[in-house]
PDB file of N, CA, C and O in Angstrom:
ATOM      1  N   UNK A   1     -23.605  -4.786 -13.684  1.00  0.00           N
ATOM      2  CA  UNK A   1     -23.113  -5.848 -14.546  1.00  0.00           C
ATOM      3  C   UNK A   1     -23.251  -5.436 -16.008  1.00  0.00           C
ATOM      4  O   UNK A   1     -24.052  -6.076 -16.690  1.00  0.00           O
ATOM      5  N   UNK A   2     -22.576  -4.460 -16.557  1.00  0.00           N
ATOM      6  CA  UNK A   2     -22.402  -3.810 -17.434  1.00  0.00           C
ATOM      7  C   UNK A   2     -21.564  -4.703 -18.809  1.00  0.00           C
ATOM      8  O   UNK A   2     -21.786  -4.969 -19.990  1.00  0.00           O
ATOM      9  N   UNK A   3     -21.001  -4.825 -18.263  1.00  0.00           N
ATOM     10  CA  UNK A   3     -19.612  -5.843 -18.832  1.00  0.00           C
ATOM     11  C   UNK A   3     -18.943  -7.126 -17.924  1.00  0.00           C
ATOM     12  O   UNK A   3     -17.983  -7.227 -17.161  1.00  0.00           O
ATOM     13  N   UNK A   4     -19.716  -7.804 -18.304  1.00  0.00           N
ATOM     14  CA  UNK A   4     -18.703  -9.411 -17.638  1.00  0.00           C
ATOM     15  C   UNK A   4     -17.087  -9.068 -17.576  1.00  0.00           C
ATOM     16  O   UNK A   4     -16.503  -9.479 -16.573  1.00  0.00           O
ATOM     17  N   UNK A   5     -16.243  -8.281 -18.660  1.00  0.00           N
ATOM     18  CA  UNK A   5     -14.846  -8.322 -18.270  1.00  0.00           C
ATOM     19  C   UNK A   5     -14.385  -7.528 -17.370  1.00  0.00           C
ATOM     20  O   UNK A   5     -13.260  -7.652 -16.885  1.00  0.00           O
ATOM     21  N   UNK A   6     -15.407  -6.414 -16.979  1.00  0.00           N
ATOM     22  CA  UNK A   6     -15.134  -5.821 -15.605  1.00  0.00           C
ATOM     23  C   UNK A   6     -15.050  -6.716 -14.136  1.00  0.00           C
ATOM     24  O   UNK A   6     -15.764  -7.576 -13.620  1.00  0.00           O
ATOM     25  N   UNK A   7     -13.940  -6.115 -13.807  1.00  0.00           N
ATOM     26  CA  UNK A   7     -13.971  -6.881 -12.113  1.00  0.00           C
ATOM     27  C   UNK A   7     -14.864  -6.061 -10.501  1.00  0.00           C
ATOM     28  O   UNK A   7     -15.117  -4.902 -10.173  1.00  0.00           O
ATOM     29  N   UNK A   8     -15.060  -7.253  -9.954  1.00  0.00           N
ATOM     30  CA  UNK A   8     -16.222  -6.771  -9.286  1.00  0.00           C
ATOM     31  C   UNK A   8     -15.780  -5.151  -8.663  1.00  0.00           C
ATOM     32  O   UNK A   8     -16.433  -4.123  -8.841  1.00  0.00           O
ATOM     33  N   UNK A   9     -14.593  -5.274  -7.960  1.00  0.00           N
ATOM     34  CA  UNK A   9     -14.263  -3.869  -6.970  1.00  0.00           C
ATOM     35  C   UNK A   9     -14.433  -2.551  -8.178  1.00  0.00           C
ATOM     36  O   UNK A   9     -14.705  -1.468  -7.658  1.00  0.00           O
ATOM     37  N   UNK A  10     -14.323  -2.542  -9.468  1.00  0.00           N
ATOM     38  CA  UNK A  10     -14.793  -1.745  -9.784  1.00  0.00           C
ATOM     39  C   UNK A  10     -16.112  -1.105  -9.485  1.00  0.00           C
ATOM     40  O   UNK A  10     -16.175   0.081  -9.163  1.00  0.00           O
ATOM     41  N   UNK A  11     -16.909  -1.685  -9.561  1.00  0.00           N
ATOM     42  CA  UNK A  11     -18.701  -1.447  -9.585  1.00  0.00           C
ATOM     43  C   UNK A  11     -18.590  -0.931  -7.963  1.00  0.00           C
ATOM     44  O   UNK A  11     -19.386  -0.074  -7.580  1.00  0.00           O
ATOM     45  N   UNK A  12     -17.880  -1.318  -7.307  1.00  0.00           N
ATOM     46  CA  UNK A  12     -18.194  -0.804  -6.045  1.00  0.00           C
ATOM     47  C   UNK A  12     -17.527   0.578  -5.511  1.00  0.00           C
ATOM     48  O   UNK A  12     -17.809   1.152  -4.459  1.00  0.00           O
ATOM     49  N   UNK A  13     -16.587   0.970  -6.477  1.00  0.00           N
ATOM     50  CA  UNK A  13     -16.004   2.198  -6.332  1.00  0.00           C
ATOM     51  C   UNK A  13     -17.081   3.054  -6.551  1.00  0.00           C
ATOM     52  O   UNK A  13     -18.214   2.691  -6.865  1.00  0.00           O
ATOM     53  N   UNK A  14     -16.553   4.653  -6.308  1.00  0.00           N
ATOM     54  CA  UNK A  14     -17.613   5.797  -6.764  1.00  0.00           C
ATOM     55  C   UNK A  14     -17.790   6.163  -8.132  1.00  0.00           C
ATOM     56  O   UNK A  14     -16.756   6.328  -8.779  1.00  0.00           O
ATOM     57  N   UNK A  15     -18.891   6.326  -8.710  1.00  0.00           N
ATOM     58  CA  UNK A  15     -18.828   6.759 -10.123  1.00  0.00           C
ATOM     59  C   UNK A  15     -18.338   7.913 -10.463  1.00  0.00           C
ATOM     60  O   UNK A  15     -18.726   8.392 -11.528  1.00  0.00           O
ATOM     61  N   UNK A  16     -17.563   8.501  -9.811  1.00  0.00           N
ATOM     62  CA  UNK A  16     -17.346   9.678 -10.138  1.00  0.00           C
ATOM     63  C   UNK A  16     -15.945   9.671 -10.859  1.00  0.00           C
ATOM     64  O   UNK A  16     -15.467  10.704 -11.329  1.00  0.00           O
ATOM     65  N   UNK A  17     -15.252   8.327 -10.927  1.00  0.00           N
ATOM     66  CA  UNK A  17     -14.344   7.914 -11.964  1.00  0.00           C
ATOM     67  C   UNK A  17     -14.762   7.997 -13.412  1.00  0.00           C
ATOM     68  O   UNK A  17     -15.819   7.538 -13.845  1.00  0.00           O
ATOM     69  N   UNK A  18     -13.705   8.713 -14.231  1.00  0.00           N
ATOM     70  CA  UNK A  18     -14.673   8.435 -15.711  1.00  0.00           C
ATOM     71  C   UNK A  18     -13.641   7.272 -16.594  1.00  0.00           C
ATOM     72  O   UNK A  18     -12.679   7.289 -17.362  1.00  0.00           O
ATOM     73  N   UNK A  19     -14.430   6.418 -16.007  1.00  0.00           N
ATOM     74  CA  UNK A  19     -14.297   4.942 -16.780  1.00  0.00           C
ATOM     75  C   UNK A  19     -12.577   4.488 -16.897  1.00  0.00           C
ATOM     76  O   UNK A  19     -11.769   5.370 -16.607  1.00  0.00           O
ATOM     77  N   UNK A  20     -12.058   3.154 -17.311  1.00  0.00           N
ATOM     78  CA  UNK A  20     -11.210   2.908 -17.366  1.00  0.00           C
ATOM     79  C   UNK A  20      -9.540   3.415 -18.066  1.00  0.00           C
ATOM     80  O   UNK A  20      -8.729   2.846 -18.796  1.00  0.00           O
ATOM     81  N   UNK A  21      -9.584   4.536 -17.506  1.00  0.00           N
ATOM     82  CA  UNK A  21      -8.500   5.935 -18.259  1.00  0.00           C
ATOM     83  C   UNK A  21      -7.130   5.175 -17.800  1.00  0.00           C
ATOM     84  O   UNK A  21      -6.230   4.972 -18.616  1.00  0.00           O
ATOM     85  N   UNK A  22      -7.031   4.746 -16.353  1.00  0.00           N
ATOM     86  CA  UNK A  22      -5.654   4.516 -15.672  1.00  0.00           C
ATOM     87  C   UNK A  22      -5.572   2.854 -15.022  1.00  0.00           C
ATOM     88  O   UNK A  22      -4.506   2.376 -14.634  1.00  0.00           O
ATOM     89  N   UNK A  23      -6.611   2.257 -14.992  1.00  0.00           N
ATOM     90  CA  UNK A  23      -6.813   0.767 -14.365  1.00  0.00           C
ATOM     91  C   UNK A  23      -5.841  -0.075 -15.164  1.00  0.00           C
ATOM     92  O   UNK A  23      -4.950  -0.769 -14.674  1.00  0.00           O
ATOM     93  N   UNK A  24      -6.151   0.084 -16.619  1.00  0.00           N
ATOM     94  CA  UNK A  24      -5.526  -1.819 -17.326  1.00  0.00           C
ATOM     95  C   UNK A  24      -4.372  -1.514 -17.116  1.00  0.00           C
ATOM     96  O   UNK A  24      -3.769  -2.546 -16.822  1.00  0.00           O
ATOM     97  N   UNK A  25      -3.314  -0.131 -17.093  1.00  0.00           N
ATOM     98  CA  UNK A  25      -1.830  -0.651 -17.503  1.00  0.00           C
ATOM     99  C   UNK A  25      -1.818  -0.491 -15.740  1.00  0.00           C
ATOM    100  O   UNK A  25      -0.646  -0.699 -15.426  1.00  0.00           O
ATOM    101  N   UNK A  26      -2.457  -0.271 -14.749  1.00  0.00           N
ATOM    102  CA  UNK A  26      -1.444  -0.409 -13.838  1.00  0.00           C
ATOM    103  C   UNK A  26      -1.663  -2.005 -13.574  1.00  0.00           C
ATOM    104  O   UNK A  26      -2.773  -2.437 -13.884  1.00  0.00           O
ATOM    105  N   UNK A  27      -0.713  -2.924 -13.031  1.00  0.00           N
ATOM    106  CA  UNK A  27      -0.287  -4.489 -12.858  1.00  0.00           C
ATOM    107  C   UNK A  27      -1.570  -4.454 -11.473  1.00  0.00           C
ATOM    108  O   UNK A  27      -2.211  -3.511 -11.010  1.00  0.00           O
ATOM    109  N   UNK A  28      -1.549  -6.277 -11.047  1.00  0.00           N
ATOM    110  CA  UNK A  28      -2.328  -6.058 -10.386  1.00  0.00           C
ATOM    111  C   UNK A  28      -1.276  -6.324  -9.045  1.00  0.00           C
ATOM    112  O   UNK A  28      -1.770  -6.437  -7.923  1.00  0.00           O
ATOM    113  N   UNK A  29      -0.013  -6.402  -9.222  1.00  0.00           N
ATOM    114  CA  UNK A  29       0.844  -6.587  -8.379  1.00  0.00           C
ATOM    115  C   UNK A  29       1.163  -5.283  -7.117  1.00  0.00           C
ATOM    116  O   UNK A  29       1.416  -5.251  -5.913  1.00  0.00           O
ATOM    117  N   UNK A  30       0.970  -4.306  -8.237  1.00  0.00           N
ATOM    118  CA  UNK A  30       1.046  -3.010  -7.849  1.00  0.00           C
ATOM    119  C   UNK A  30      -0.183  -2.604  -6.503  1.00  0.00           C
ATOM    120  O   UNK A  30       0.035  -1.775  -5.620  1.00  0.00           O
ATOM    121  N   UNK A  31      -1.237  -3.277  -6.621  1.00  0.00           N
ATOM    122  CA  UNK A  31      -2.475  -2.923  -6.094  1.00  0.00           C
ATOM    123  C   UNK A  31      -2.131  -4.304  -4.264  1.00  0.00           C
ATOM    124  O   UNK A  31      -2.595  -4.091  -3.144  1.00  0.00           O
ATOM    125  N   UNK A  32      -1.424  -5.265  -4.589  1.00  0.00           N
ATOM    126  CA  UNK A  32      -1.464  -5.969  -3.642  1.00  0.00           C
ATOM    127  C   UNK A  32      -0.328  -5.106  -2.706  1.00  0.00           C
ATOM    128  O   UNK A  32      -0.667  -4.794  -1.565  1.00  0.00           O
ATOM    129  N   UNK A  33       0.862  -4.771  -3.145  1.00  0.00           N
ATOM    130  CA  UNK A  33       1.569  -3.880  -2.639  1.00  0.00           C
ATOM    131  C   UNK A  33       1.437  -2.920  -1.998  1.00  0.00           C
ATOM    132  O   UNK A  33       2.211  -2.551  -1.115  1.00  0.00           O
ATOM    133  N   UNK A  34       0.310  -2.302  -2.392  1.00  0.00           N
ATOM    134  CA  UNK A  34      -0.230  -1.000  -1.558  1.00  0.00           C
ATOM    135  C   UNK A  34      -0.995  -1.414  -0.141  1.00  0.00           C
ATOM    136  O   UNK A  34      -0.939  -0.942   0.995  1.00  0.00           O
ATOM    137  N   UNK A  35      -1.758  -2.546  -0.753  1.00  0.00           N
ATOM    138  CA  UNK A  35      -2.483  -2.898   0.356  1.00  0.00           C
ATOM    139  C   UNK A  35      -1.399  -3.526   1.401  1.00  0.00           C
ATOM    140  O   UNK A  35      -1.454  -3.498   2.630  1.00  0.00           O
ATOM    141  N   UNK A  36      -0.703  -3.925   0.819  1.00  0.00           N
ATOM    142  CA  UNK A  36       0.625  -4.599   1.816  1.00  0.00           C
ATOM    143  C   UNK A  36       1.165  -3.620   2.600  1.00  0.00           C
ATOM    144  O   UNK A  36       1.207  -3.834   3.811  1.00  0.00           O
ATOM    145  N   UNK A  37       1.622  -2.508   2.131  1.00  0.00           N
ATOM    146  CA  UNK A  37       1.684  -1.697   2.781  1.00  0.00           C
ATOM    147  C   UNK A  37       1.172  -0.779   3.949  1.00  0.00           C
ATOM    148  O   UNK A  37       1.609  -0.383   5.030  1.00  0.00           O
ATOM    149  N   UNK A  38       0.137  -0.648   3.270  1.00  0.00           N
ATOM    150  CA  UNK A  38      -0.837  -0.083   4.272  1.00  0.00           C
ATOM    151  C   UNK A  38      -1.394  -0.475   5.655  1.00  0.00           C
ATOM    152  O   UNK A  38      -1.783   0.180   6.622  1.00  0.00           O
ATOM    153  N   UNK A  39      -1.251  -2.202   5.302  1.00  0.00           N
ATOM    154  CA  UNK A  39      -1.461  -3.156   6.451  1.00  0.00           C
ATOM    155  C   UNK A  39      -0.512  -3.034   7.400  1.00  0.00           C
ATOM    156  O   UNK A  39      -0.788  -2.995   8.599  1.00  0.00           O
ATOM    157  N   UNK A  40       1.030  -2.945   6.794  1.00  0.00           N
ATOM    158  CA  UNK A  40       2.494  -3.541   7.219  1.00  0.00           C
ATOM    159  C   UNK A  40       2.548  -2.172   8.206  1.00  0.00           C
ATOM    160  O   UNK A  40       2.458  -2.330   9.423  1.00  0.00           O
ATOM    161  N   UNK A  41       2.674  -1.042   7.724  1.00  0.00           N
ATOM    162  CA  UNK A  41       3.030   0.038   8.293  1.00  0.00           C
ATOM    163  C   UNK A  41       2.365   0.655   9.712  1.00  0.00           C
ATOM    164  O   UNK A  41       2.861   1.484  10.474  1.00  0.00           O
ATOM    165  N   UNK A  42       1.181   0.021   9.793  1.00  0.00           N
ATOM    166  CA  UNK A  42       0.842   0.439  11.076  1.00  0.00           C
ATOM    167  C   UNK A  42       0.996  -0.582  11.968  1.00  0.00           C
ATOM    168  O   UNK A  42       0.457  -0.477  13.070  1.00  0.00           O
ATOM    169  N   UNK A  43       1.705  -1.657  11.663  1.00  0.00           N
ATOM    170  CA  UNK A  43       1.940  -3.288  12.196  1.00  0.00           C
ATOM    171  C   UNK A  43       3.777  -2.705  12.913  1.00  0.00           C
ATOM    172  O   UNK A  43       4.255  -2.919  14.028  1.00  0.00           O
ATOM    173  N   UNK A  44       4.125  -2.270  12.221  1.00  0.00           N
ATOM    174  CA  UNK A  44       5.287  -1.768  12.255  1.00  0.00           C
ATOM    175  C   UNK A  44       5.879  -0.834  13.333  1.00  0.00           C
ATOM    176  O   UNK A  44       6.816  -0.925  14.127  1.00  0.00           O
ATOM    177  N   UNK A  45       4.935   0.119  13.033  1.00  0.00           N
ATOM    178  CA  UNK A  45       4.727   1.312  13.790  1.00  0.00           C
ATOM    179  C   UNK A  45       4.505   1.233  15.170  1.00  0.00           C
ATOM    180  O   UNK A  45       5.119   1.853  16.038  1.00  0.00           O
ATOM    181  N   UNK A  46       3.377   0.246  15.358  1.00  0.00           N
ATOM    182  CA  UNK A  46       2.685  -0.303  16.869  1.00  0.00           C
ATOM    183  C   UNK A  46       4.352  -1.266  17.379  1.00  0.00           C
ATOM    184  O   UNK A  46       4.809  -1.147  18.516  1.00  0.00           O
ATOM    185  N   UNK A  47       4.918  -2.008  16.471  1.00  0.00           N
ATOM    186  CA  UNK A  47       6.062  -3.124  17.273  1.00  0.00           C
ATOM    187  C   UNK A  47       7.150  -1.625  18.208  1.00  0.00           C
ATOM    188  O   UNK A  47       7.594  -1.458  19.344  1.00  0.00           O
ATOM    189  N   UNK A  48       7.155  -0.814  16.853  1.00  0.00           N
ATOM    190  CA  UNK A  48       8.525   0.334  17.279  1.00  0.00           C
ATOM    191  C   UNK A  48       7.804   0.804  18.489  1.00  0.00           C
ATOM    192  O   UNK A  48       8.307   0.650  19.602  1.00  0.00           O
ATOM    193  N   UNK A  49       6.689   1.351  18.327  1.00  0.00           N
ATOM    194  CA  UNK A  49       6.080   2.213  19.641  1.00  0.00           C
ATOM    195  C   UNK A  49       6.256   1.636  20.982  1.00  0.00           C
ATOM    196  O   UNK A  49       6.412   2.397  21.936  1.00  0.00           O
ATOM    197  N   UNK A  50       6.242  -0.061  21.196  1.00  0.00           N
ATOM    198  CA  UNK A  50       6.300  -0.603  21.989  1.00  0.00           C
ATOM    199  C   UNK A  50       7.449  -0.906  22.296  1.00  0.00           C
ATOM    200  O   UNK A  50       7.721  -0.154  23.232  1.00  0.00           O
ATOM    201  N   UNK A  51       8.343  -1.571  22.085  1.00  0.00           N
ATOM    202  CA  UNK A  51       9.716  -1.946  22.444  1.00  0.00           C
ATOM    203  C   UNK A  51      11.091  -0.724  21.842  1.00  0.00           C
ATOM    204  O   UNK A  51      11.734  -0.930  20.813  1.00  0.00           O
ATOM    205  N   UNK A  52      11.275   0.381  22.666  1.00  0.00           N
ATOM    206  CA  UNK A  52      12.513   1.519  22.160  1.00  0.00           C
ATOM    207  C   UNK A  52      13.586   1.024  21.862  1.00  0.00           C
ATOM    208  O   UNK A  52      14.199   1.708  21.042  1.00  0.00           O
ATOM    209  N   UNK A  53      14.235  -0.145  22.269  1.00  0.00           N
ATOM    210  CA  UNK A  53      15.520  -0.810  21.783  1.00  0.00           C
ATOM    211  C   UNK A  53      15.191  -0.662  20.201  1.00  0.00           C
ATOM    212  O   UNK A  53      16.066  -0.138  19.512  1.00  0.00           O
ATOM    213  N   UNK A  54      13.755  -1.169  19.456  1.00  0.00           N
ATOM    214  CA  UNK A  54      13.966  -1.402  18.138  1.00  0.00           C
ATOM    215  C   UNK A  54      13.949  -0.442  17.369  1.00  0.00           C
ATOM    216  O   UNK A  54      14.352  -0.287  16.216  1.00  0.00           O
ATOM    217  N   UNK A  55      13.260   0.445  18.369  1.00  0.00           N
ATOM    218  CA  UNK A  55      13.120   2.080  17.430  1.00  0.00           C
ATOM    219  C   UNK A  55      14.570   2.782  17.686  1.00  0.00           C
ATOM    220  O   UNK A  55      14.634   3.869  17.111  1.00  0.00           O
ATOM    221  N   UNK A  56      15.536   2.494  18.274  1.00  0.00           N
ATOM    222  CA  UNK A  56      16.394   3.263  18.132  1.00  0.00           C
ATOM    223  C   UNK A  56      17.469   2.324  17.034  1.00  0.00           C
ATOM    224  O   UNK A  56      18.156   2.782  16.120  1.00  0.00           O
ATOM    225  N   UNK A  57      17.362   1.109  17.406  1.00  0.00           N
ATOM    226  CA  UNK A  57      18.098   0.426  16.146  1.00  0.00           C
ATOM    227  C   UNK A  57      17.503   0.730  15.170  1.00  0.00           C
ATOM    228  O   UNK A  57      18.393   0.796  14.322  1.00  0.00           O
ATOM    229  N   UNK A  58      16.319   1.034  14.560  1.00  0.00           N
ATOM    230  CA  UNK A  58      15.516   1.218  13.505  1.00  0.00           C
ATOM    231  C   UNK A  58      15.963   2.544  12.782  1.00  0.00           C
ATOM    232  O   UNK A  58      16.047   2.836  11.589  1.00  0.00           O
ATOM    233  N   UNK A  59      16.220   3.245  13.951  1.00  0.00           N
ATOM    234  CA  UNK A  59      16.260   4.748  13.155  1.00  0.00           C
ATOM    235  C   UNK A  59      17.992   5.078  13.149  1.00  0.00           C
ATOM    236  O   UNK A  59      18.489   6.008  12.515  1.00  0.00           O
ATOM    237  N   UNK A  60      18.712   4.174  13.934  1.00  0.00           N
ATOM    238  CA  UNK A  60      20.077   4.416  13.104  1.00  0.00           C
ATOM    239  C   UNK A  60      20.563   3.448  11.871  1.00  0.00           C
ATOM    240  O   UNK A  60      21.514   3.673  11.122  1.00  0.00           O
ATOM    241  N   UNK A  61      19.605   2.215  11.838  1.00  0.00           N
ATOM    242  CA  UNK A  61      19.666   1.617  10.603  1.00  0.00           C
ATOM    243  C   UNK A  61      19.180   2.490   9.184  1.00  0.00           C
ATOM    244  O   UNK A  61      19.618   2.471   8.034  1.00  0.00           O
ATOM    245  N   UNK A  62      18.129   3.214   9.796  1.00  0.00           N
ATOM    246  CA  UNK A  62      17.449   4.111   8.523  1.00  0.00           C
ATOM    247  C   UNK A  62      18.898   5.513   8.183  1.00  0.00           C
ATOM    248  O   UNK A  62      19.205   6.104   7.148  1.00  0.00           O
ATOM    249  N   UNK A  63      19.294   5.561   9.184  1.00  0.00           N
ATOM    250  CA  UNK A  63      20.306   6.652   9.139  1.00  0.00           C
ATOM    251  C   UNK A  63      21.356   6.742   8.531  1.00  0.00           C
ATOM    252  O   UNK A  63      21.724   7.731   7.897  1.00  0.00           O
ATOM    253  N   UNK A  64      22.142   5.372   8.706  1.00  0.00           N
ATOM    254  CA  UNK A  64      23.189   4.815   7.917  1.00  0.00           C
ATOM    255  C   UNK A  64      23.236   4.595   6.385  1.00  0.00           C
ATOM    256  O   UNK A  64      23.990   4.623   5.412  1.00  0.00           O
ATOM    257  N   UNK A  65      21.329   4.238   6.966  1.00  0.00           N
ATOM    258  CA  UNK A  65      21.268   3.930   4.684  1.00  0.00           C
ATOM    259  C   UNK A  65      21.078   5.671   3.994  1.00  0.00           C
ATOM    260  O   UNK A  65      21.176   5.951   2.799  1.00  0.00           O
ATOM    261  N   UNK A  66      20.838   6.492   4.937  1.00  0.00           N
ATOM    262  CA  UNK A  66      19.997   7.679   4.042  1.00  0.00           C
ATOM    263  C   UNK A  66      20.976   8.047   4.133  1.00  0.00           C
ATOM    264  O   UNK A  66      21.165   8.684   3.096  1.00  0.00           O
ATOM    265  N   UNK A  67      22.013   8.102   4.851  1.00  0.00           N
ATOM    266  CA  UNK A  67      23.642   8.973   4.953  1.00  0.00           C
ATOM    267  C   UNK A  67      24.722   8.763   4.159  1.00  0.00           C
ATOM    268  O   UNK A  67      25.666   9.513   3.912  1.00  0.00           O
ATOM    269  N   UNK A  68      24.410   7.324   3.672  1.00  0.00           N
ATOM    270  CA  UNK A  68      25.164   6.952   2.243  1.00  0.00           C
ATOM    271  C   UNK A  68      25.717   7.454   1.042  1.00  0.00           C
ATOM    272  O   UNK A  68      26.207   6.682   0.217  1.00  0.00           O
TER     273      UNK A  68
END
């Protein structure tokens, strides 16, 4: 508790960060996103693995857009 305007998940990271170089400008929108991600993608992954109808619609939907 160094600084009250620090937020807690800082203090719990490793110190081997040197101090606030890259934190304030990134948004904190950016940080929910990742975690969204990270959650979503193996949520995702497990639906495709299970049902092949969606993984094959999935991967000619992905196909159509990258072939564009």
């Amino acid at each position: 508790m160094s600084d009250p305007q620090v937020p807690e998940f800082r203090q719990q990271q490793t110190p081997t960060s040197d101090g606030p170089s890259t934190d304030p400008e990134r948004p904190k929108w950016m940080m929910t996103l990742a975690i969204l991600l990270l959650v979503a993608l193996p949520v995702v992954g497990q639906i495709l693995v299970q049902n092949p109808d969606l993984k094959t619609a999935f991967y000619r939907f992905s196909w159509t857009m990258y072939s564009r």
